[in-house]
PyMOL Python script that loads the backbone (N, CA, C, O; Angstrom):
from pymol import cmd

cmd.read_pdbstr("""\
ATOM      1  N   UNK A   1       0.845  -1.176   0.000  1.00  0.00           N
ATOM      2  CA  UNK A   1       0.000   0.000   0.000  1.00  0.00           C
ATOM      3  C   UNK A   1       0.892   1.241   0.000  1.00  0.00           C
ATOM      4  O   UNK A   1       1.518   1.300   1.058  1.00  0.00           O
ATOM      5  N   UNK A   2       1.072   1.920  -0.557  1.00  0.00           N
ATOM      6  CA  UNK A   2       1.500   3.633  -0.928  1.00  0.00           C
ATOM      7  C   UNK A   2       1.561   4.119   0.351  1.00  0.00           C
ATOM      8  O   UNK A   2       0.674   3.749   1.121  1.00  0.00           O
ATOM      9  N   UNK A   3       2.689   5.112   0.885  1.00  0.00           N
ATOM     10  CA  UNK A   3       2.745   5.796   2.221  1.00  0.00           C
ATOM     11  C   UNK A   3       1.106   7.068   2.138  1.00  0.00           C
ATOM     12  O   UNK A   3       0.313   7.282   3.056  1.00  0.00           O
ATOM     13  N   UNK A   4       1.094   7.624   0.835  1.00  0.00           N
ATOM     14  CA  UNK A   4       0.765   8.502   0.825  1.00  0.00           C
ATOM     15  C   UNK A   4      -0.925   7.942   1.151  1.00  0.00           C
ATOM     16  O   UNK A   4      -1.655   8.599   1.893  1.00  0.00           O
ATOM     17  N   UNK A   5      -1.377   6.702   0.507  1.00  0.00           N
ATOM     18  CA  UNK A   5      -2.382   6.366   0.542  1.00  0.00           C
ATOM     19  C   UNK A   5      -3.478   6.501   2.182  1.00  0.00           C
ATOM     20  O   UNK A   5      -4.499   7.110   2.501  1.00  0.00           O
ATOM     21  N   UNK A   6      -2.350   5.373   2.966  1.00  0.00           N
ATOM     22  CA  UNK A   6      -2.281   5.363   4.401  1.00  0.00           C
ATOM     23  C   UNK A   6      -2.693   6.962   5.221  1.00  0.00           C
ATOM     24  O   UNK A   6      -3.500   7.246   6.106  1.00  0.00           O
ATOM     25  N   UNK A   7      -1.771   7.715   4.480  1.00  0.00           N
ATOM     26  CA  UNK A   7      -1.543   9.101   5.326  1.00  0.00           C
ATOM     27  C   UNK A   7      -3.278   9.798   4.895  1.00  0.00           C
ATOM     28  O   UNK A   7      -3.926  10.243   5.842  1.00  0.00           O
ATOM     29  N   UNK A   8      -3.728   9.830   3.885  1.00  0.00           N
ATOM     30  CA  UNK A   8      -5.218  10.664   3.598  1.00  0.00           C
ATOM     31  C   UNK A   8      -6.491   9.966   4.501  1.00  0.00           C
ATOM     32  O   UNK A   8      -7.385  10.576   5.089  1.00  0.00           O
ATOM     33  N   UNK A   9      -6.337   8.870   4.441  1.00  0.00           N
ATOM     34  CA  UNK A   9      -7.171   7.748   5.225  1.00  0.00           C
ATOM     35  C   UNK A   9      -6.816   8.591   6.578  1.00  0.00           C
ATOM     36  O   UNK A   9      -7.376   9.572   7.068  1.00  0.00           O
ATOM     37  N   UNK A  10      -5.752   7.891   6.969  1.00  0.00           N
ATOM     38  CA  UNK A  10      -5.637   8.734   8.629  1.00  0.00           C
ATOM     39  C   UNK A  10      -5.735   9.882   9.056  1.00  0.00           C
ATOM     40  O   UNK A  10      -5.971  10.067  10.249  1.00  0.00           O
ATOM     41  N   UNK A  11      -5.553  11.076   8.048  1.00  0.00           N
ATOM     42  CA  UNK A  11      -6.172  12.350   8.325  1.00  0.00           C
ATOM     43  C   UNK A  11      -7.375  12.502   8.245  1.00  0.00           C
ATOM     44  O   UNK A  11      -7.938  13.185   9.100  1.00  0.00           O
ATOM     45  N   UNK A  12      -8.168  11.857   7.106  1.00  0.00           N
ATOM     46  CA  UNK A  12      -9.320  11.495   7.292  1.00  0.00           C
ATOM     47  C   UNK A  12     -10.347  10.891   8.564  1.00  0.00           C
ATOM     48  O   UNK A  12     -11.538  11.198   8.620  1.00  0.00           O
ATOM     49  N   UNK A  13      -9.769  10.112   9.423  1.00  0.00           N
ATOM     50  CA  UNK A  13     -10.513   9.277  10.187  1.00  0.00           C
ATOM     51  C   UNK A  13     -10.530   9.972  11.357  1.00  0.00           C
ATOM     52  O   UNK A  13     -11.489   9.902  12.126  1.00  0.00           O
ATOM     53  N   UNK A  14      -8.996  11.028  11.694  1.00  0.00           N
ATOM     54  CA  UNK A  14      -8.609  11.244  12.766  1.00  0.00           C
ATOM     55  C   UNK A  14      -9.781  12.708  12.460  1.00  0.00           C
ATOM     56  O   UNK A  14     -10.310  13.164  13.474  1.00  0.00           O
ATOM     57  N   UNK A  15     -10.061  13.235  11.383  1.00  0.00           N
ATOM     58  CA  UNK A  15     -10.592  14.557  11.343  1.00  0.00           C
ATOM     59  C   UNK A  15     -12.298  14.054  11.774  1.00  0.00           C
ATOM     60  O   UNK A  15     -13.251  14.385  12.479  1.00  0.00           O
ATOM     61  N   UNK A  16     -12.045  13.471  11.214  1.00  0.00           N
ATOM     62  CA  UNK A  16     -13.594  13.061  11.404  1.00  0.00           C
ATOM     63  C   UNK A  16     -14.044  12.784  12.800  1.00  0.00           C
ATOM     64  O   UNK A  16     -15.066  13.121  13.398  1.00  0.00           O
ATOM     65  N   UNK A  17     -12.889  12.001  13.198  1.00  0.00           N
ATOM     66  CA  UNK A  17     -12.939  11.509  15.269  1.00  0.00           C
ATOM     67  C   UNK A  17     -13.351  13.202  15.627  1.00  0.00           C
ATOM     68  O   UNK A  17     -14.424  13.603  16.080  1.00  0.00           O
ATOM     69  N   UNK A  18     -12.177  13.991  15.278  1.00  0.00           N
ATOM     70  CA  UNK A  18     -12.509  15.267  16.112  1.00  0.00           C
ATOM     71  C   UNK A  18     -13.861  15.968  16.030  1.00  0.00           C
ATOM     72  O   UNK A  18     -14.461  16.678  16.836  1.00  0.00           O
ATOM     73  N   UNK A  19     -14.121  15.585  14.925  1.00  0.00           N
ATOM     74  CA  UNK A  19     -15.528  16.617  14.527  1.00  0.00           C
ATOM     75  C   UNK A  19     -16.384  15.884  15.070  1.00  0.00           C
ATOM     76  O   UNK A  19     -17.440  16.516  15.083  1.00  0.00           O
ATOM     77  N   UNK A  20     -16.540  14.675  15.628  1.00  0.00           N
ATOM     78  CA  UNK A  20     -17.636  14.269  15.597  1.00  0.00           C
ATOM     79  C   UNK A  20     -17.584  14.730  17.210  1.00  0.00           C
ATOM     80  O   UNK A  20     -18.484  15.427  17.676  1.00  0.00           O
ATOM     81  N   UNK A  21     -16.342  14.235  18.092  1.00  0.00           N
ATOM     82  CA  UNK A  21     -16.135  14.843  19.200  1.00  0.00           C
ATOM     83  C   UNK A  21     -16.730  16.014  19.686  1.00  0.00           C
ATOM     84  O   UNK A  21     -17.389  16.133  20.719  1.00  0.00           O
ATOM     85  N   UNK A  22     -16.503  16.692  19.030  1.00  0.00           N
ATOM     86  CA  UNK A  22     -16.528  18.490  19.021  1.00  0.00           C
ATOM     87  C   UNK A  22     -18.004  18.850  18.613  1.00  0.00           C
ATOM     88  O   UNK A  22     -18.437  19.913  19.058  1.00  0.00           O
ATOM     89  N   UNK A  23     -18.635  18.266  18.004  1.00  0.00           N
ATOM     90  CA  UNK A  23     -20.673  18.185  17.896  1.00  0.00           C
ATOM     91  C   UNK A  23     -21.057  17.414  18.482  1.00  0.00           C
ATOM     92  O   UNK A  23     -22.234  17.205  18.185  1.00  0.00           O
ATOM     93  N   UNK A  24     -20.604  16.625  19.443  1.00  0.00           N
ATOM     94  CA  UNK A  24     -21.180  15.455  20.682  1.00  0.00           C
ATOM     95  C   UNK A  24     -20.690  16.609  21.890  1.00  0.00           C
ATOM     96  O   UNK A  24     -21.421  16.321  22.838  1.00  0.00           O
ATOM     97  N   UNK A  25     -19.963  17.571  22.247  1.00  0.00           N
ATOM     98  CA  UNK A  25     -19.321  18.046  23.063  1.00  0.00           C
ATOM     99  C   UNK A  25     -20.711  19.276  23.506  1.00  0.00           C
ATOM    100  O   UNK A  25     -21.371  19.273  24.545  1.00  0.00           O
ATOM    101  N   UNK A  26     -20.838  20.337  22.211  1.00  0.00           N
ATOM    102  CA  UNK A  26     -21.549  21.245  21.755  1.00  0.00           C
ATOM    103  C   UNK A  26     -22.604  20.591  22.231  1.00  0.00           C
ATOM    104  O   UNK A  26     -23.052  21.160  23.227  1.00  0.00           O
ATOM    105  N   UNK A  27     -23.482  19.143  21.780  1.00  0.00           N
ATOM    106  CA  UNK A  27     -25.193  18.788  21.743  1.00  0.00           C
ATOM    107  C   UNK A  27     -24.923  19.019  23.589  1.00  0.00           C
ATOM    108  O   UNK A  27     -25.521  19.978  24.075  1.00  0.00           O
ATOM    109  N   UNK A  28     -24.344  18.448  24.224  1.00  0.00           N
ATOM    110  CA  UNK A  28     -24.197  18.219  25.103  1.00  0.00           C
ATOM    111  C   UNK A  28     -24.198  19.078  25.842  1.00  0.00           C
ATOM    112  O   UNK A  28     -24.709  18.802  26.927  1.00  0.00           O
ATOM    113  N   UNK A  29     -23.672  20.465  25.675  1.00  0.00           N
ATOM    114  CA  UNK A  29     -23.753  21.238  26.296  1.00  0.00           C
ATOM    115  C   UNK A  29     -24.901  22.364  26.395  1.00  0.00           C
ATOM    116  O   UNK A  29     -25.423  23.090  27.242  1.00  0.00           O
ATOM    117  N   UNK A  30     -24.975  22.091  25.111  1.00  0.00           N
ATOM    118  CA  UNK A  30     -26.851  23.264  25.159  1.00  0.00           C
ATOM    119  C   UNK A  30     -27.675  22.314  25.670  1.00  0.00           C
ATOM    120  O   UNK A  30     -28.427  22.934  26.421  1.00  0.00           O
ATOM    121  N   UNK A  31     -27.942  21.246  25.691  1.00  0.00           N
ATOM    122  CA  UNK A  31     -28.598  20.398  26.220  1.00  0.00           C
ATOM    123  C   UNK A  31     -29.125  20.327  27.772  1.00  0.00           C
ATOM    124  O   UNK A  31     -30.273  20.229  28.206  1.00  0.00           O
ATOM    125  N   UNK A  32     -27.473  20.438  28.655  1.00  0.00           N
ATOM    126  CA  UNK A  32     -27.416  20.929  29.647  1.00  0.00           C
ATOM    127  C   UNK A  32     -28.253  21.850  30.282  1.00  0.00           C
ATOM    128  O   UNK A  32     -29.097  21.819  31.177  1.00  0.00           O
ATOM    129  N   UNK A  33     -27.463  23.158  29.108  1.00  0.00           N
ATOM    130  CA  UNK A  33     -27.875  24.228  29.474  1.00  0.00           C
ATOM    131  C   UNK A  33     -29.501  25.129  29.358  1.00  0.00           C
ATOM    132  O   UNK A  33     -30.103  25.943  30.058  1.00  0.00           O
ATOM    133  N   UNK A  34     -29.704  24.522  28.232  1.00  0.00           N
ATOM    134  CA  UNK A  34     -31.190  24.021  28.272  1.00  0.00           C
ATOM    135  C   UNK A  34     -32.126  24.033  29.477  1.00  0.00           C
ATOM    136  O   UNK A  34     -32.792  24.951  29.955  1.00  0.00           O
ATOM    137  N   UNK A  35     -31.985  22.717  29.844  1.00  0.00           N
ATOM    138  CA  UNK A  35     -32.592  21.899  30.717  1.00  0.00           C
ATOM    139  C   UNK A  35     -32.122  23.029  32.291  1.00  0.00           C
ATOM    140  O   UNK A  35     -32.929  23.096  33.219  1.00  0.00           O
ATOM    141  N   UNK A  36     -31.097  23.622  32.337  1.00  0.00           N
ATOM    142  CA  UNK A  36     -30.359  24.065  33.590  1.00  0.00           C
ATOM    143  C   UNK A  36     -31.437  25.856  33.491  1.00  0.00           C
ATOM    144  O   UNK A  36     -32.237  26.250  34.340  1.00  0.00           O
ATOM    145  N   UNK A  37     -31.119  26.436  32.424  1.00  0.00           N
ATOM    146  CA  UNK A  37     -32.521  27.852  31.977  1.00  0.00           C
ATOM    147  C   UNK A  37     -33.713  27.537  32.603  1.00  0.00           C
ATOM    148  O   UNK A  37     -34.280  28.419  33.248  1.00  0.00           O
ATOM    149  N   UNK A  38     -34.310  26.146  32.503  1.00  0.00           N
ATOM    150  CA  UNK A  38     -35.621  25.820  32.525  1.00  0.00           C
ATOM    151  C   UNK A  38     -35.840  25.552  34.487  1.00  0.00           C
ATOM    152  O   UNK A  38     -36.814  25.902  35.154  1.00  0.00           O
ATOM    153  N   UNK A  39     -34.768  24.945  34.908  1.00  0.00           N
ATOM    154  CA  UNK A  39     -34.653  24.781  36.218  1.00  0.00           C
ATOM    155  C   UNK A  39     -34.960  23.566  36.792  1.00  0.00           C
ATOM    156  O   UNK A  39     -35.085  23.313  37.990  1.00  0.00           O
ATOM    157  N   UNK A  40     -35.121  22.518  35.426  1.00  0.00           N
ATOM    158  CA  UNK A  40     -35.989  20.810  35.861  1.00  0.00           C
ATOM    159  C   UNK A  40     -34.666  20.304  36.286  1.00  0.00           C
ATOM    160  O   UNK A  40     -34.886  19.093  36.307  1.00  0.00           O
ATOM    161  N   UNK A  41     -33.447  20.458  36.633  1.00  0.00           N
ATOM    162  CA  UNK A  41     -32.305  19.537  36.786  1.00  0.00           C
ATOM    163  C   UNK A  41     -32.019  18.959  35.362  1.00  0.00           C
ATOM    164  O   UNK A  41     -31.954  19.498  34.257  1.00  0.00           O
ATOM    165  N   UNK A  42     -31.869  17.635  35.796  1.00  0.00           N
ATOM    166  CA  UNK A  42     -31.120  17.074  34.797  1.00  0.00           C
ATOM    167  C   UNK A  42     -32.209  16.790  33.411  1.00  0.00           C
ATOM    168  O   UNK A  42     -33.391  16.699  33.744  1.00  0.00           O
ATOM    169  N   UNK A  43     -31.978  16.674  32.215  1.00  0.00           N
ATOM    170  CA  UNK A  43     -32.889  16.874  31.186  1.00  0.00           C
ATOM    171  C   UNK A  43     -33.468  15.510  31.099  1.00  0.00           C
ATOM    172  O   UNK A  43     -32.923  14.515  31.576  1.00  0.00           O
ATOM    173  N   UNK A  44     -34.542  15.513  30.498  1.00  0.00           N
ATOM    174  CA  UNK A  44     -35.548  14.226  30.445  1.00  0.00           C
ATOM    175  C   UNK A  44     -35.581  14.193  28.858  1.00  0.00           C
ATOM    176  O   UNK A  44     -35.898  15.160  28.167  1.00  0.00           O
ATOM    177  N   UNK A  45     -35.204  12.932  28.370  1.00  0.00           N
ATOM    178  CA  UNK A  45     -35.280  12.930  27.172  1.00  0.00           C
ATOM    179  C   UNK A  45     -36.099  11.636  27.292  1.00  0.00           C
ATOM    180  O   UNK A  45     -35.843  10.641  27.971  1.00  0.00           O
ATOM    181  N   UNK A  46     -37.505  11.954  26.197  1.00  0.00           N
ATOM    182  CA  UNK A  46     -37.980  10.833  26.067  1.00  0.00           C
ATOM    183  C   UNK A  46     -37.353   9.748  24.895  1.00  0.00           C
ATOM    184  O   UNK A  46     -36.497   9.924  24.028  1.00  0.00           O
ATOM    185  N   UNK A  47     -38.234   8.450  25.290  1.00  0.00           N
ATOM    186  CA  UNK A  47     -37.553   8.099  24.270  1.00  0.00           C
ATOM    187  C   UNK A  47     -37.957   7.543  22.463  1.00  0.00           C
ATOM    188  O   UNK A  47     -37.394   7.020  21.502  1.00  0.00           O
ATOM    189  N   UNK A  48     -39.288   8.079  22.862  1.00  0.00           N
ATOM    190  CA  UNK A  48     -39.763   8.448  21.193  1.00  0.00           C
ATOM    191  C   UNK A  48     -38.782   9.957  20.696  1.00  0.00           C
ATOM    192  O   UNK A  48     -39.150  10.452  19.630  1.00  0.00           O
ATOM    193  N   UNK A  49     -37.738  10.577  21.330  1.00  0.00           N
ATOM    194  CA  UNK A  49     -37.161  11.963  20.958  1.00  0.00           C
ATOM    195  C   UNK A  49     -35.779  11.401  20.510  1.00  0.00           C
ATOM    196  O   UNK A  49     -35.153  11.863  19.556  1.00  0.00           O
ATOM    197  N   UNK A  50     -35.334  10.301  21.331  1.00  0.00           N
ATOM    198  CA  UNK A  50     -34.184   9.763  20.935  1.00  0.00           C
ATOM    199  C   UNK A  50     -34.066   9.096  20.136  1.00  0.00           C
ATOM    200  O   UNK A  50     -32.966   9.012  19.591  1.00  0.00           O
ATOM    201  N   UNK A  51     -35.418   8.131  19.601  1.00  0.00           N
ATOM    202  CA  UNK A  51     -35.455   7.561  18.777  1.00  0.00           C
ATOM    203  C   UNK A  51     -35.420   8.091  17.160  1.00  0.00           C
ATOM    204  O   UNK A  51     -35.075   7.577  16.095  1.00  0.00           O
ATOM    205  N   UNK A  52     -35.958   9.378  17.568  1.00  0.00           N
ATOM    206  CA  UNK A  52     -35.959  10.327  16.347  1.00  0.00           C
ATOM    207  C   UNK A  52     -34.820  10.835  15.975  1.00  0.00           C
ATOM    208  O   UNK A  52     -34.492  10.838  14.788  1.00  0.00           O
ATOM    209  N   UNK A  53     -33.899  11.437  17.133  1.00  0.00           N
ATOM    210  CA  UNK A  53     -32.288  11.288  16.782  1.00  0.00           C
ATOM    211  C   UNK A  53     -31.828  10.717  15.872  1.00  0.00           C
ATOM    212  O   UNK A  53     -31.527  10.938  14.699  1.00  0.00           O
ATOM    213  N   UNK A  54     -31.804   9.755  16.733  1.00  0.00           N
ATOM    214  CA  UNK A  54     -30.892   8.141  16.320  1.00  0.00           C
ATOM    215  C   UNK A  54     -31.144   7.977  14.709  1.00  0.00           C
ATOM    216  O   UNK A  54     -30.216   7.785  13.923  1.00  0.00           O
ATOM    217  N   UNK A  55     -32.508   8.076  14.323  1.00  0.00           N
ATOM    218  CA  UNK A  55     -32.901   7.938  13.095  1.00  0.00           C
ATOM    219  C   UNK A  55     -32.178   9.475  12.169  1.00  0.00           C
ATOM    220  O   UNK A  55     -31.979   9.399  10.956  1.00  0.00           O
ATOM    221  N   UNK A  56     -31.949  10.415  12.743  1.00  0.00           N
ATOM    222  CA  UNK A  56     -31.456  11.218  11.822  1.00  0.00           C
ATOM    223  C   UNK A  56     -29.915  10.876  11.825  1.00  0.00           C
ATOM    224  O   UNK A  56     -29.169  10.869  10.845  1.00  0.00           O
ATOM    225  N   UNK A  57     -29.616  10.612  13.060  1.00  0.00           N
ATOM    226  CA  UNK A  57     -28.100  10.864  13.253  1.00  0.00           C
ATOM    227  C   UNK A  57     -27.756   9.636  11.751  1.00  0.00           C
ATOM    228  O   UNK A  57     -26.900   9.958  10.927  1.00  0.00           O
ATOM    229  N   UNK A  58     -28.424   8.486  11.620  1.00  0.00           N
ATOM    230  CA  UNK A  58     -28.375   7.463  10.894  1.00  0.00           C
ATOM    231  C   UNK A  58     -27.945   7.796   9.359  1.00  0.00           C
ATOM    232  O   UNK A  58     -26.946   7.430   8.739  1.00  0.00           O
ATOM    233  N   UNK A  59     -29.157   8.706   8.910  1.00  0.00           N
ATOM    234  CA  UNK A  59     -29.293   9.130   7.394  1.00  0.00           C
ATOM    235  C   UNK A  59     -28.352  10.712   7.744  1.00  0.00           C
ATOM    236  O   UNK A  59     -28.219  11.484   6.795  1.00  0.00           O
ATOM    237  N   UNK A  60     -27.895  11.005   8.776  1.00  0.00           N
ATOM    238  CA  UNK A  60     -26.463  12.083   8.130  1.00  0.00           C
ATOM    239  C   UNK A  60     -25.235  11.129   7.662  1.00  0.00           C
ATOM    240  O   UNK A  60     -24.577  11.328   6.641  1.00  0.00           O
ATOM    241  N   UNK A  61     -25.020   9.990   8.638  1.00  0.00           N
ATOM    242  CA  UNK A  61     -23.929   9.419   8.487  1.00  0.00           C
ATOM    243  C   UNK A  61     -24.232   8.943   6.891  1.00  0.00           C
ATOM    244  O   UNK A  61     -23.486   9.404   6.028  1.00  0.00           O
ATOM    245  N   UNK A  62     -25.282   8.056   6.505  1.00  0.00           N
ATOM    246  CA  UNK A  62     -25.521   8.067   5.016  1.00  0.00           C
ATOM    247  C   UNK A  62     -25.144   8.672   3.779  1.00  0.00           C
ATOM    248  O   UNK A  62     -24.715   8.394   2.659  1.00  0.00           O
ATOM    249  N   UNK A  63     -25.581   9.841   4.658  1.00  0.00           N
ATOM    250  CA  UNK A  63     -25.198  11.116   3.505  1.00  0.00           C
ATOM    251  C   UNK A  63     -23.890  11.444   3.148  1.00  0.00           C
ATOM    252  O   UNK A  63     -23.343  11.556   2.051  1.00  0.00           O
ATOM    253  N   UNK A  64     -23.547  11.558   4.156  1.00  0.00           N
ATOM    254  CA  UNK A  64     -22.136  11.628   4.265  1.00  0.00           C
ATOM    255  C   UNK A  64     -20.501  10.599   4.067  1.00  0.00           C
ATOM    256  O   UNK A  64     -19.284  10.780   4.051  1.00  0.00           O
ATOM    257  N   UNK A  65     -21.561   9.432   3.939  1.00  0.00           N
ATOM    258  CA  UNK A  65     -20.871   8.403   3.204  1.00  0.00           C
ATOM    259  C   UNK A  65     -20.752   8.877   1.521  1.00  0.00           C
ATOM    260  O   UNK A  65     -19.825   9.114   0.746  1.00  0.00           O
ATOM    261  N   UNK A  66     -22.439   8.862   1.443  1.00  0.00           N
ATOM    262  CA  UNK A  66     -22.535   9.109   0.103  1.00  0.00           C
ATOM    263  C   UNK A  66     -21.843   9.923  -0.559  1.00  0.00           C
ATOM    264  O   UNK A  66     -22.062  10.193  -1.740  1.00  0.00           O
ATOM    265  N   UNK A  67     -20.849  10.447   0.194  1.00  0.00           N
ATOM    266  CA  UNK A  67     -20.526  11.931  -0.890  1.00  0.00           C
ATOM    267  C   UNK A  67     -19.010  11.197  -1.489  1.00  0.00           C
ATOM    268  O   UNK A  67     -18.190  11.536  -2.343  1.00  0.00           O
ATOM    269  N   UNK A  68     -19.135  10.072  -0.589  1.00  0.00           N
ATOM    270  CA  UNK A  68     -17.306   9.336  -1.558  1.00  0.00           C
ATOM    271  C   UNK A  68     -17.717   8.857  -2.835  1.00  0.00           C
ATOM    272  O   UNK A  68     -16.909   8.750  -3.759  1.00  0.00           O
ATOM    273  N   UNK A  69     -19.508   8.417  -3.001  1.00  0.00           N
ATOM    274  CA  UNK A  69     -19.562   7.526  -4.194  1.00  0.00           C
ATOM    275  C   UNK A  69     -19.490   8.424  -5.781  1.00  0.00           C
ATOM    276  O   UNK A  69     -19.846   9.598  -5.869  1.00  0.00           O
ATOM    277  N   UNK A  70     -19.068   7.772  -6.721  1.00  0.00           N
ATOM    278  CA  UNK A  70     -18.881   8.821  -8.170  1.00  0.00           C
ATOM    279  C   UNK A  70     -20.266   9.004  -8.641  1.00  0.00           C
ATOM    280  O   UNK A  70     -20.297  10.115  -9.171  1.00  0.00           O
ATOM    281  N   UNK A  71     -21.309   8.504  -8.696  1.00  0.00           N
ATOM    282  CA  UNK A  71     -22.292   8.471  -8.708  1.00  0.00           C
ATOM    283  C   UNK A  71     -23.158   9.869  -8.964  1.00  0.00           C
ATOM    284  O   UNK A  71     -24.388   9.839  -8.981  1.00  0.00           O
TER     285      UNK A  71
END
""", "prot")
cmd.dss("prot")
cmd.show_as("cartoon", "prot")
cmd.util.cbc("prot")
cmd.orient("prot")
């Protein structure tokens, strides 16, 4: 396998670790803070709300696959 090949992949994976880090960091914190404005303590997420997440978080990752295909 090519040095150079290796090296785009791993900037790739490692950029992606961070970003995803760094918008799990962010949800997390308005979330908080949210819930902390409102004065209920800790936030109540139901779980028909998470489920709705989960289902988007699903079709970004999709999308975002999709953008390698030539297609």
């Amino acid at each position: 396998m090519p040095e150079s090949n290796i090296n785009w992949k791993t900037k790739t994976i490692i950029s992606s670790t961070v970003l995803g880090a760094a918008s799990g960091l962010i949800a997390g914190y308005l979330l908080s803070r949210a819930a902390e404005e409102r004065g209920d303590g800790p936030p109540k997420v139901k779980t028909s709300d998470a489920l709705r997440l989960a289902v988007g978080i699903i079709g970004l990752v999709r999308g975002i696959a999709a953008l390698g295909n030539p297609d």
